[in-house]
N, C-alpha and C positions, 0 to 999 in steps of 0.2 A: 680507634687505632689498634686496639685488642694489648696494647701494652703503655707502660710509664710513657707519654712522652716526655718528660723534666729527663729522661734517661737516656731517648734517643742520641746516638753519637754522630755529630757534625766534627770532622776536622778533628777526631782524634779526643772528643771531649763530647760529653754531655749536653744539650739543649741547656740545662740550668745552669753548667758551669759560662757557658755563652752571655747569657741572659745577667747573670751575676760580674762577671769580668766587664761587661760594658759598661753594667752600672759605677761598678768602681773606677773604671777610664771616665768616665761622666762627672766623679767627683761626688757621687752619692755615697754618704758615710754610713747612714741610719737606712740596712737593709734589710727586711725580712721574708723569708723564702716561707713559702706555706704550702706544704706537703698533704696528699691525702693517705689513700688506702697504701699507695704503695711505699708509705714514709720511711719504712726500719731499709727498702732493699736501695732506693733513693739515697740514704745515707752509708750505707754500705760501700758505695758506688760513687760517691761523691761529698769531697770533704768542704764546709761551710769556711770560707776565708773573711770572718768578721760579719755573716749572715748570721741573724739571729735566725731559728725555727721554729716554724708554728704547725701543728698538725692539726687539720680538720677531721675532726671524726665524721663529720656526716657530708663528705664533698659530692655526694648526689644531689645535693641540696641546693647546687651552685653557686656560679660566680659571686655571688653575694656572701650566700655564708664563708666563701675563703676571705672574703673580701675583710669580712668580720673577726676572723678568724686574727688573722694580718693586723690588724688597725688592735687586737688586742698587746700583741711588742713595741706596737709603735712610740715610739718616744714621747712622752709628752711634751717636749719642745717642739714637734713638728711644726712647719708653719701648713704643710701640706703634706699630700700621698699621691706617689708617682705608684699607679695601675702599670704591671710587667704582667703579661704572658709568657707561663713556659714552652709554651708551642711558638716565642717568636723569637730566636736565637738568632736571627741574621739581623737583626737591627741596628744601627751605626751608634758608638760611643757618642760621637758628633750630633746625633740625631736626640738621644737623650739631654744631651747638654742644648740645644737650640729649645727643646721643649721647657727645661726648667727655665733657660733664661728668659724665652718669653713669659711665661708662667711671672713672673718676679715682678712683671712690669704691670702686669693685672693681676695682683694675687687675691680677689676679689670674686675670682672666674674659675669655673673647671677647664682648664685648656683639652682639646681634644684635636691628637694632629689629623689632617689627613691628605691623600695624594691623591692624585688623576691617575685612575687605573687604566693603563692601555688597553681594554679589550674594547672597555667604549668609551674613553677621552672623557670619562666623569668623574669630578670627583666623590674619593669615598674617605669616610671616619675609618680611624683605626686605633690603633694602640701604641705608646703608652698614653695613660690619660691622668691629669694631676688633677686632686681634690683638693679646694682648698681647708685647711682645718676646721672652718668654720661652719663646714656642712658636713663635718664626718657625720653628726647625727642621721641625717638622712642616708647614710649607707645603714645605720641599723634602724629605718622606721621603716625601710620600703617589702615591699613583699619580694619573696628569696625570687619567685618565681619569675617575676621582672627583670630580674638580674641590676647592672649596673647602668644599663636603660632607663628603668626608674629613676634614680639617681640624676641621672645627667640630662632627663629632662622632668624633672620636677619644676613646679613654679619657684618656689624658691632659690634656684639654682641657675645662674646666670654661664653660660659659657664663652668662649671665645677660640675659634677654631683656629688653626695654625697651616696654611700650607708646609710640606714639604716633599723634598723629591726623591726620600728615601721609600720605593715602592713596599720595602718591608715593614711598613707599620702597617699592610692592610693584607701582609701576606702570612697564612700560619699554616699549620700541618696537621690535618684533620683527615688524613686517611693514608692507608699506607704508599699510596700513586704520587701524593703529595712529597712523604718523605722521598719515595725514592726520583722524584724528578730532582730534588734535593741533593741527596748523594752522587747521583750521575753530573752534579752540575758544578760538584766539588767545593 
């Protein structure tokens, strides 16, 4: 993207401020936001409303090492870890709360939602995706370069996919043609 996207501005606000406001419409009390390279202008730009911060020093490393990074605030009460992307600002408070609450009824399971992407009527995985506490270990045994793939298909690790119909849990912004079909779309 050649810049922060947690900084990109949707509607007058931040991708992160997006990302973060949902979760708190969702009812998610135990938040934490995990910054990399661009962490000091990030906060400059955006103030944390009861997000804790975690900075990755080495977010080249990937999704994994923020992942680790994260799971290092996390509460030790968690019973689990709901996975947000900052590149995914459009996704419904609604959509977050249907995730936990199926999440609740297998919490034995990595819930992982996903929708029928219209360009070919298939369904795809997307994000967010809940871990249940029981396998945090497995987000730090897997190798970084796997990412969160490892993870979610590890033998150990049972899932349990989730339709739904919010097309933005498979939709994020990875180049600037992305953002800006985005901003043109209001």
């Amino acid at each position: 993207m050649g810049r922060s996207k947690a900084l990109l501005q949707w509607r007058g606000k931040p991708f992160i401020e997006h990302v973060c406001s949902a979760l708190r419409a969702a009812g998610v009390e135990d938040r934490v936001a995990v910054l990399g390279r661009a962490s000091s202008e990030i906060l400059a730009a955006w103030t944390p409303a009861g997000e804790k911060v975690a900075v990755n020093l080495k977010p080249e490393n990937g999704q994994l090492s923020s992942l680790r990074t994260g799971l290092g605030l996390a509460s030790e009460y968690s019973e689990a870890f709901l996975v947000c992307l900052a590149d995914q600002p459009t996704v419904l408070p609604e959509t977050y709360k249907r995730i936990i609450d199926f999440w609740s009824l297998r919490k034995d399971r990595i819930v992982i939602p996903r929708a029928i992407r219209p360009a070919d009527s298939r369904l795809k995985r997307g994000h967010p995706v809940i871990i249940p506490a029981a396998l945090r270990h497995l987000c730090f045994e897997g190798p970084l370069d796997k990412g969160l793939h490892w993870v979610t298909h590890n033998p150990l690790a049972r899932t349990a996919d989730l339709e739904v119909t919010d097309l933005e849990i498979i939709r994020d912004f990875d180049t600037p043609e992305d953002y800006e079909a985005l901003v043109k779309a209001g």
